[in-house]
Every structure is written in structure tokens, then in C-alpha cells.
PyMOL CGO cylinders between C-alpha atoms (Angstrom):
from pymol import cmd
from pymol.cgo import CYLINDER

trace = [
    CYLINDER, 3.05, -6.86, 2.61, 0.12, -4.65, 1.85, 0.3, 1, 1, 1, 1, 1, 1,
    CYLINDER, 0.12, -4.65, 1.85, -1.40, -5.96, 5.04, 0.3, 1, 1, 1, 1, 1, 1,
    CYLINDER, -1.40, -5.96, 5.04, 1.40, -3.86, 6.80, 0.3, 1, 1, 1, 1, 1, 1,
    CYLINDER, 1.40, -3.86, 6.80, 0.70, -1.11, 4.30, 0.3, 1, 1, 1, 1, 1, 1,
    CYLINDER, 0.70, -1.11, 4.30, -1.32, 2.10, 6.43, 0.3, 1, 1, 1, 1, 1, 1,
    CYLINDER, -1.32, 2.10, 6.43, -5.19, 1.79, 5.08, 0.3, 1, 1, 1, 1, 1, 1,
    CYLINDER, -5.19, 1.79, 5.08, -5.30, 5.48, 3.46, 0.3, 1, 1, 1, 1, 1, 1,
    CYLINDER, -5.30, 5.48, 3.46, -2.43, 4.62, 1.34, 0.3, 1, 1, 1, 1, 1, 1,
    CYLINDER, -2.43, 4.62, 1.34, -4.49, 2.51, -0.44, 0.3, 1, 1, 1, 1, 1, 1,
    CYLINDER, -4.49, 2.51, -0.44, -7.24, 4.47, -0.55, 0.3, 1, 1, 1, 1, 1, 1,
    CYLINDER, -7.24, 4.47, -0.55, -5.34, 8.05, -1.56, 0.3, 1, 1, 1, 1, 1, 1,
    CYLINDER, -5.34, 8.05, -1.56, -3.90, 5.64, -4.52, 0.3, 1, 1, 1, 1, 1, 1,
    CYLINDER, -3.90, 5.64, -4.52, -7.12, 4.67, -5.26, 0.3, 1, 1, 1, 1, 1, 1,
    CYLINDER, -7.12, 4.67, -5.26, -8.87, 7.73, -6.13, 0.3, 1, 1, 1, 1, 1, 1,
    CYLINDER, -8.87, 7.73, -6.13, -6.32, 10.05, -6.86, 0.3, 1, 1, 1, 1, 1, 1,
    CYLINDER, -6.32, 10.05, -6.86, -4.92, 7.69, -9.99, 0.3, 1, 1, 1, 1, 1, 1,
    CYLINDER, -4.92, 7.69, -9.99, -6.75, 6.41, -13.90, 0.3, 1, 1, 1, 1, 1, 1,
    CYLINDER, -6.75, 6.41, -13.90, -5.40, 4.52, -16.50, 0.3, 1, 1, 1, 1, 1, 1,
    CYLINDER, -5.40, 4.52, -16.50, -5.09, 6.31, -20.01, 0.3, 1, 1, 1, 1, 1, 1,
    CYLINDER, -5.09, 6.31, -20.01, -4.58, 4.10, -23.07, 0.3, 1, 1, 1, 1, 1, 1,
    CYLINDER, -4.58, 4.10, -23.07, -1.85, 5.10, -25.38, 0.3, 1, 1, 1, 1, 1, 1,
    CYLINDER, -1.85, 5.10, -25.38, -0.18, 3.53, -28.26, 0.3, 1, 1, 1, 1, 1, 1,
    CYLINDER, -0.18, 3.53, -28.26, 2.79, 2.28, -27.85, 0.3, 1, 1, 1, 1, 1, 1,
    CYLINDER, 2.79, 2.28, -27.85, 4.77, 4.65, -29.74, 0.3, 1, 1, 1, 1, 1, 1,
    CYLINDER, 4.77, 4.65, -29.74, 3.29, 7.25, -27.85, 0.3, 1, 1, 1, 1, 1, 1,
    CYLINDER, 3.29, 7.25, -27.85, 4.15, 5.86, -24.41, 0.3, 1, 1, 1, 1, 1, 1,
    CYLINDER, 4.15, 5.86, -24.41, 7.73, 4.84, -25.56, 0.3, 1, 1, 1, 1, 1, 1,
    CYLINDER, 7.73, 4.84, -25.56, 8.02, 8.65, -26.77, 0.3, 1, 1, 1, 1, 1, 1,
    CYLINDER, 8.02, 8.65, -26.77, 6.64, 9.90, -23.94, 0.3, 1, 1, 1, 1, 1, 1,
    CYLINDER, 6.64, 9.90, -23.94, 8.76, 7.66, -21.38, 0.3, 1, 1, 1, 1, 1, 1,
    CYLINDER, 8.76, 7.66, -21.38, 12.06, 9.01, -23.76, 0.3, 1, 1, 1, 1, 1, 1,
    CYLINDER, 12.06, 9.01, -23.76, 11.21, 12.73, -22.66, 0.3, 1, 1, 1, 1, 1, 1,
    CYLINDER, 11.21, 12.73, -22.66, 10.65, 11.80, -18.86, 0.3, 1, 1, 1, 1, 1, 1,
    CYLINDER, 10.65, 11.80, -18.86, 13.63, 9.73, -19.23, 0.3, 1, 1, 1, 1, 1, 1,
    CYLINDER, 13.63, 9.73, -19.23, 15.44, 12.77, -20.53, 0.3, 1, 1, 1, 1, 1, 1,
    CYLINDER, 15.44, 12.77, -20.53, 13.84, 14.82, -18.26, 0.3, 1, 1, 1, 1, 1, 1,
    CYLINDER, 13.84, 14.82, -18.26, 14.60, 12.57, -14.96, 0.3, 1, 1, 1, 1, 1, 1,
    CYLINDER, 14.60, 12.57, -14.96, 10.99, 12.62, -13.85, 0.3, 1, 1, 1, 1, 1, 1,
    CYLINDER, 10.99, 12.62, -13.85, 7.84, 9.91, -14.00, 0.3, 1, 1, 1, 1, 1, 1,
    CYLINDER, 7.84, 9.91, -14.00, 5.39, 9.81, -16.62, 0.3, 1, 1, 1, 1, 1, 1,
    CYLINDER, 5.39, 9.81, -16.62, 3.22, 11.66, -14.20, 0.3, 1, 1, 1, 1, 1, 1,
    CYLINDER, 3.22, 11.66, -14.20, 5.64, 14.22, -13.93, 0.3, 1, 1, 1, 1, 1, 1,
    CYLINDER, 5.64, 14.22, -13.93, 5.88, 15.10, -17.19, 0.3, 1, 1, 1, 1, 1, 1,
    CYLINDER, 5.88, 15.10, -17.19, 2.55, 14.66, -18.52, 0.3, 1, 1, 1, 1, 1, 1,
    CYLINDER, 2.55, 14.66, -18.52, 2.43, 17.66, -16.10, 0.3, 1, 1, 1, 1, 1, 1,
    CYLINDER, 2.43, 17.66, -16.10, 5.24, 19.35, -17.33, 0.3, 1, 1, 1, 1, 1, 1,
    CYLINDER, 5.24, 19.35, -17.33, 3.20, 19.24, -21.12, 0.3, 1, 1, 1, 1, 1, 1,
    CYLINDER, 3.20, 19.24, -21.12, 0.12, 20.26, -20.40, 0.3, 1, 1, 1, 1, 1, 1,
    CYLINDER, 0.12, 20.26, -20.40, 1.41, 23.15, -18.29, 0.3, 1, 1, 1, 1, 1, 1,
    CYLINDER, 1.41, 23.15, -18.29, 3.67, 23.97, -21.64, 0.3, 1, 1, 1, 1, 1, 1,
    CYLINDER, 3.67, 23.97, -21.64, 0.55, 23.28, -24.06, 0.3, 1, 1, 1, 1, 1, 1,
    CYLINDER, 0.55, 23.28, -24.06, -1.59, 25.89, -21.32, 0.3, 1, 1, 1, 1, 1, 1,
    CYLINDER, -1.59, 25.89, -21.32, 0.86, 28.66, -21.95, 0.3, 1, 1, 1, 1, 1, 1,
    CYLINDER, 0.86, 28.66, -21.95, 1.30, 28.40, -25.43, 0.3, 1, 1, 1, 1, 1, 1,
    CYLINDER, 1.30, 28.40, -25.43, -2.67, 28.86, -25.96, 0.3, 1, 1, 1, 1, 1, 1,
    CYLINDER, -2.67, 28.86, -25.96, -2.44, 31.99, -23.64, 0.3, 1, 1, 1, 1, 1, 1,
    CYLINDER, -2.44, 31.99, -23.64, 0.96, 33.32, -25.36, 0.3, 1, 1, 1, 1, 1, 1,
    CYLINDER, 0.96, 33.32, -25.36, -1.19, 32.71, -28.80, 0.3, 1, 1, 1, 1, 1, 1,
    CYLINDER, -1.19, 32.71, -28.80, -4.58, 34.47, -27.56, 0.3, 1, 1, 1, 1, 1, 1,
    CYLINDER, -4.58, 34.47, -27.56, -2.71, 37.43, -25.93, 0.3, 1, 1, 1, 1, 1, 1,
    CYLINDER, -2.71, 37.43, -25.93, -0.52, 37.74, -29.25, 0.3, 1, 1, 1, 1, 1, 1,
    CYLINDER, -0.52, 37.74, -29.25, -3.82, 37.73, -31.62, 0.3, 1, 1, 1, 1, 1, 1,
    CYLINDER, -3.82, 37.73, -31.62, -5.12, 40.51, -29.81, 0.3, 1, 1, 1, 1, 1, 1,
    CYLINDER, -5.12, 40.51, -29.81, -4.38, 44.22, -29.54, 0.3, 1, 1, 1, 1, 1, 1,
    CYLINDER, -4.38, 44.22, -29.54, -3.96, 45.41, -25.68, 0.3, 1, 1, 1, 1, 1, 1,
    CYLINDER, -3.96, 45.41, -25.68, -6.68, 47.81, -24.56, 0.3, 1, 1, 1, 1, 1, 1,
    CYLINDER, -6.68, 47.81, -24.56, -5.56, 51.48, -22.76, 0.3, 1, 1, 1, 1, 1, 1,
    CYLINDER, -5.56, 51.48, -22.76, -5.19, 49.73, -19.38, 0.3, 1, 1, 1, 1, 1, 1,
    CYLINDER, -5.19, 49.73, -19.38, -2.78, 46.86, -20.42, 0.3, 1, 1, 1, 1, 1, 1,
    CYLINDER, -2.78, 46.86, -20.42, -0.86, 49.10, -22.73, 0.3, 1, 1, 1, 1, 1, 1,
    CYLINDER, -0.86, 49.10, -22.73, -0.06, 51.65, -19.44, 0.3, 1, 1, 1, 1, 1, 1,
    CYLINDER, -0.06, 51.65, -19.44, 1.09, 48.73, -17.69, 0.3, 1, 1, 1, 1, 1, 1,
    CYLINDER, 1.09, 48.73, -17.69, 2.85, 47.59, -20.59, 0.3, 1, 1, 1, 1, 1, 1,
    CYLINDER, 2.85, 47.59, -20.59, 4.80, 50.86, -20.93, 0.3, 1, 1, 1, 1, 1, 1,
    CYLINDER, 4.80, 50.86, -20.93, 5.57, 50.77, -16.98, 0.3, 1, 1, 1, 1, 1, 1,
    CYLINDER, 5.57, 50.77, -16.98, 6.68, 47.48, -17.33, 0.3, 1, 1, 1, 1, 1, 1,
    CYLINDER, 6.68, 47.48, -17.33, 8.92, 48.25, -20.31, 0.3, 1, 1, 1, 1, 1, 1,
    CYLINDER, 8.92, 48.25, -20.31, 10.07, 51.41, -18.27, 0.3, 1, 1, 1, 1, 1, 1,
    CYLINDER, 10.07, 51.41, -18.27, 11.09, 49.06, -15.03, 0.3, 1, 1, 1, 1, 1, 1,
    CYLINDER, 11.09, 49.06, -15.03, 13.19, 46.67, -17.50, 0.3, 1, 1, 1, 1, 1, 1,
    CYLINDER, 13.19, 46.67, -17.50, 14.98, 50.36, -18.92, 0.3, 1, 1, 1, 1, 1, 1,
    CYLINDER, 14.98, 50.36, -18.92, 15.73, 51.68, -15.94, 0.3, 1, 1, 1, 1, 1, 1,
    CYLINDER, 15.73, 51.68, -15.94, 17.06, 47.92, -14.39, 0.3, 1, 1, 1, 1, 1, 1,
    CYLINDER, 17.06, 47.92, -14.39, 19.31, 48.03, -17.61, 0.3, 1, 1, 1, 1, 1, 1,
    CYLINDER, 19.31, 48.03, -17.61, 20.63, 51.06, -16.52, 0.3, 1, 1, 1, 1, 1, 1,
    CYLINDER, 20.63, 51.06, -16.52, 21.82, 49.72, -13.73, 0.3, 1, 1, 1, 1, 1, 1,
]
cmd.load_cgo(trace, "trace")
């Protein structure tokens, strides 16, 4: 069969793929939440990672104080959502 296979297959899978050692628990718990999810492991090692990015930015932005700049566009933005509400 993989003689029929196209050649770049094989080489796109190849490079663009690693192996990462877990323990089991950690793969079973991981393979429940893609399960759960309806997506591959790849999919939602994704999915985390993304999540875990935006937490760390939702965390730095809420341990700082917003400078002149960001608060005007905070007030214009807090102005838009008012006047939607309006609506």
C-alpha cells in the first residue's frame, strides 16, 4: 500500500510530526477531553495551549494598570457596548 501512497505524503508526515512521552494517566486524561471534545489529540493539544496563551495574557493585562492611550480606547469601547445596548 504505501507504494501507491503519493511520495510527499510521506515526507509532509515526516517532518511536520514528533513523538512526546506522557504518562499514561496523562494521555488517558488527555484522550477523555478530545474524546469529549470530538477532536484528535492533536486537536486539542491545540485547543490547550491556545487556552493556557490567553489566560497568561488575561493575567498580565489584569496585573497592570492601562496607560492614557488604552484607557481612551477603553472608554470608547465601553461607550460602543452602551450605545449597542440601547438599541
Amino acid at each position: 500500500m504505501l507504494d501507491r501512497l503519493p511520495f510527499g505524503i510521506l515526507i509532509c508526515m515526516r517532518e511536520s510530526t514528533t513523538t512526546v512521552r506522557l504518562s499514561r494517566s496523562t494521555r488517558d486524561s488527555l484522550r477523555h477531553l478530545a474524546d469529549d471534545d470530538g477532536v484528535t489529540l492533536d486537536d486539542e493539544i491545540i485547543r490547550l495551549v491556545r487556552s493556557e496563551r490567553q489566560r497568561r495574557i488575561g493575567q498580565a493585562l489584569s496585573e497592570s494598570e492601562p496607560d492614557t492611550e488604552e484607557q481612551t480606547w477603553i472608554e470608547i469601547g465601553a461607550e460602543a457596548v452602551r450605545n449597542d445596548a440601547g438599541r
